[in-house]
C-alpha positions, 0 to 999 in steps of 0.5 A: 917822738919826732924821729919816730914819726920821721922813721915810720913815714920814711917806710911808708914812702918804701914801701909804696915804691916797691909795691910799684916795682913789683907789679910789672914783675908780676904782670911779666911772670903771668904773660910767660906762664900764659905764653907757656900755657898757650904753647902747650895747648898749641902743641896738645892741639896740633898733636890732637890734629896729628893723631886724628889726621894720622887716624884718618890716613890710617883708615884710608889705608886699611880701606885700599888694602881691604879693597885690593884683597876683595878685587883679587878673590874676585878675580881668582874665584869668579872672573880668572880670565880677566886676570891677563886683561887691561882695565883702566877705570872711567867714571867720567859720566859717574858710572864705573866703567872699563874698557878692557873689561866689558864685551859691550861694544855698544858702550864702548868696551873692547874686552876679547876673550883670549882664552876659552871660559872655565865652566865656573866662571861668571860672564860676562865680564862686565858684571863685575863693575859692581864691585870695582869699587864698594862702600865698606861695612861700617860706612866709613871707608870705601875702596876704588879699583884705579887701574890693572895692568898686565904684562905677559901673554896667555900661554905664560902668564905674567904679572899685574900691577894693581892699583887701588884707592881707599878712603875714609869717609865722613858722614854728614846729612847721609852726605859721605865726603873725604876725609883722606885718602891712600894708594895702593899699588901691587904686583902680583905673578899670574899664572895659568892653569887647567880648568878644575877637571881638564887633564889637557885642555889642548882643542881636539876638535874646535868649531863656532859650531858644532854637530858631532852627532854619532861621531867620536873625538878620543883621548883622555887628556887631549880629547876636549871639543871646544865649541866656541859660540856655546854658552860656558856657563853650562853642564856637560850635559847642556854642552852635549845638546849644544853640539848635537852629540848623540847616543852612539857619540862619544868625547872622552875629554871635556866640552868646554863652550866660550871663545878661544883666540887664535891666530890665524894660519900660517900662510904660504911663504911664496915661491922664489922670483926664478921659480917659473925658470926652473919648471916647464910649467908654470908653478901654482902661484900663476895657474889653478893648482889643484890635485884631481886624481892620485899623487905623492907628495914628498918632503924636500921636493918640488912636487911638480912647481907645488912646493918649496923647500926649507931646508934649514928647518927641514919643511917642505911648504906645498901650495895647492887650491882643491883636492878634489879625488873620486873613485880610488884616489889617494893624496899620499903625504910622504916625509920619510924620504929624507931620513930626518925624522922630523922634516915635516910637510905643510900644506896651504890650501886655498878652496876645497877639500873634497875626498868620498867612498875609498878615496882620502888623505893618507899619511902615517907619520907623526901628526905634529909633521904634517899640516894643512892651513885654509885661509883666515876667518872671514868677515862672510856670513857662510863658510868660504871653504868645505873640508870633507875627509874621506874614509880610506884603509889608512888614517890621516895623521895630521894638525888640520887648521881651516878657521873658514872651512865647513868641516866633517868626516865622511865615515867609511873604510877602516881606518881606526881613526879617520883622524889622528891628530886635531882639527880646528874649523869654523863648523864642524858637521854640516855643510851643502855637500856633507852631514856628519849626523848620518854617520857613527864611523868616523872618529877623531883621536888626539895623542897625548902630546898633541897639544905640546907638539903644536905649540913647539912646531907652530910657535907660542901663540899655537899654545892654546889650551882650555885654561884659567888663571890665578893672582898669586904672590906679590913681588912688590908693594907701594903705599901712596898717602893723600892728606 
């Protein structure tokens, strides 16, 4: 009986230690399984955050790249001009401006029209800020046009880099804020192409203003009018009324309205420092120069001191300030006597040209080859030159650029055209001493390859046509992402 009680109190002892041992097991087991529990839900949580922020960025994306698609059809379709200007955004007072693409001066925008304005597009160029950047539908992403960059010229194209800004939004008391944000930056080809319906676009006639009246200007792919203070957004019909185009009045191309810009004229290289030695008198560039009654003027000859010779490339540049004829004088141009086929003559004139009744400027070779350049477009509220060519038994095969010059046929003769070839003035039809409307004889006849032959003789910025252009391809993709 006494080892029995002795035995079970000894158990009972053992049995206390180990429920004493046991205890921090438990309590250390429950902090791992807590721990683990913990680091689960931190990892399900930062993989929640992950996806969301993922999401986010995700949204932001899309939301550049919807922007970057609407900023491109607008262009192409409605504003294809500003394809080959510069913009730079400008929001510093909250307003989305830019520079390169607004004609208002006044705001300080610096936009140039650099090629003439296709009937369908929309003008003026500002009034695409609105949609420089757009809250997307849904409301919880917008995009931000942040630059346009282009590099080319406007007879080639080029290419654009495009960059654009997409966010996604969060809504808070009709309060958007940011939630993240992503670039996207693309280069694209810019090419230019004719307006829908200009075979050509190549300038036959070009004048700020002008007033054709009964007169014609001929050639179905070169034949266009440009009138370049006219409104483009215009139908035919309207730019028919803005250049005073009458009944017996006839353009065979396109009248196209907007402005064009040119370069301005070649000017007259300058005679040699021994020039005066080598004449009995002086050359032109010391004395009034001018051609009052009939003359020649021959390729690869002095002309009497007027010109000088460039035989490497075969033009000969003459120098003269009025021609000035009456009764039956002739200016005869002659480029055959050096048996080049393309020796060419250019004639710089400082004042006027005045030709009447049987006398003209006559010259039958090719019109890419003979040339006459007045002095640049001046800061004068008038005219600084008038240019009246008379009608003789001969037409005028001739590039006539006076960018100063009120210009105008005095039809008459028979010759068929007055003109072949192109004129480019600053009014076309009226001046003091002419008024085009009086007369349906004269006519102006573009060739074909008018416009190709002046760029190749003149040089690329001579290569001006009526043109548009078009956003195509993409030669390079960047994805910029901002948590």
């Amino acid at each position: 009986m006494f080892n029995l009680v002795k035995t079970i109190h000894w158990n009972s002892k053992n049995i206390h230690t180990n429920n004493g041992f046991v205890l921090p097991i438990v309590i250390f087991v429950g902090l791992i399984i807590g721990a683990g529990l913990m680091a689960l839900m931190s990892r399900s949580f930062g993989t929640l955050i992950g996806s969301i922020r993922q999401g986010q960025n995700q949204q932001a994306r899309e939301a550049a790249e919807s922007g970057l698609a609407i900023l491109l059809k607008e262009l192409n379709t409605n504003y294809p001009y500003l394809l080959i200007n510069d913009c730079t955004i400008d929001n510093s007072d909250g307003a989305v401006f830019c520079p390169g693409w607004s004609s208002d001066t006044a705001a300080g925008g610096t936009f140039r029209y650099i090629t003439s304005v296709c009937p369908t597009t929309t003008t003026p160029p500002q009034t695409l800020f609105s949609k420089l950047q757009a809250v997307l539908p849904g409301g919880k992403s917008s995009y931000k046009l942040i630059s346009y960059n282009f590099t080319g010229d406007q007879h080639q194209g080029g290419t654009a880099t495009i960059r654009v800004e997409g966010k996604s939004l969060y809504v808070n008391s009709s309060n958007l804020s940011t939630k993240a944000e992503a670039f996207i930056e693309q280069e694209v080809n810019i090419t230019p192409k004719p307006c829908s319906g200009a075979q050509g676009g190549f300038p036959g006639l070009l004048g700020e203003t002008v007033n054709l009246a009964n007169q014609d200007v001929e050639g179905d792919i070169n034949g266009n009018v440009v009138c370049t203070t006219c409104n483009p957004n215009q139908s035919q019909t309207d730019l028919e009324t803005d250049i005073s185009l009458k009944k017996q009045g006839v353009v065979e191309g396109e009248i196209f309205g907007g402005q064009l810009a040119l370069d301005d004229p070649p000017t007259f290289p300058g005679f040699p420092a021994d020039y005066a030695t080598t004449y009995e008198t002086e050359p032109c560039s010391n004395t009034s120069c001018d051609i009052r009654a009939s003359f020649t003027l021959i390729a690869g000859e002095s002309n009497g001191g007027r010109c000088v010779v460039d035989t490497s490339k075969n033009i000969t540049h003459c120098k003269v300030d009025n021609i000035l004829l009456s009764g039956n004088d002739v200016l005869t141009i002659n480029t055959s006597g050096s048996g080049e086929t393309d020796t060419s003559i250019r004639l710089y004139v400082n004042q006027n040209i005045e030709t009447g009744g049987k006398t003209g400027i006559e010259y039958t070779g090719d019109s890419a080859n003979f040339s006459i350049f007045g002095e640049p477009r001046s800061e004068s509220t008038t005219c600084t030159q008038n240019v009246l060519i008379g009608g003789t038994s001969q037409s005028l095969n001739a590039f006539i650029y006076m960018p100063d010059a009120c210009a105008g046929i005095n039809g008459g003769g028979n010759a068929d055209p007055n003109i072949l070839g192109s004129m480019w003035v600053r009014e076309y039809g009226k001046s003091a001493i002419f008024n085009a409307s009086s007369s349906n004889a004269g006519n102006i006849r573009v060739p074909d390859d008018m416009g190709s032959k002046v760029c190749i003789k003149f040089g690329i910025n001579f290569c001006v046509g009526i043109r548009e252009y078009a956003a195509r391809g993409s030669n390079r993709w960047t994805l910029l992402t901002k948590p």
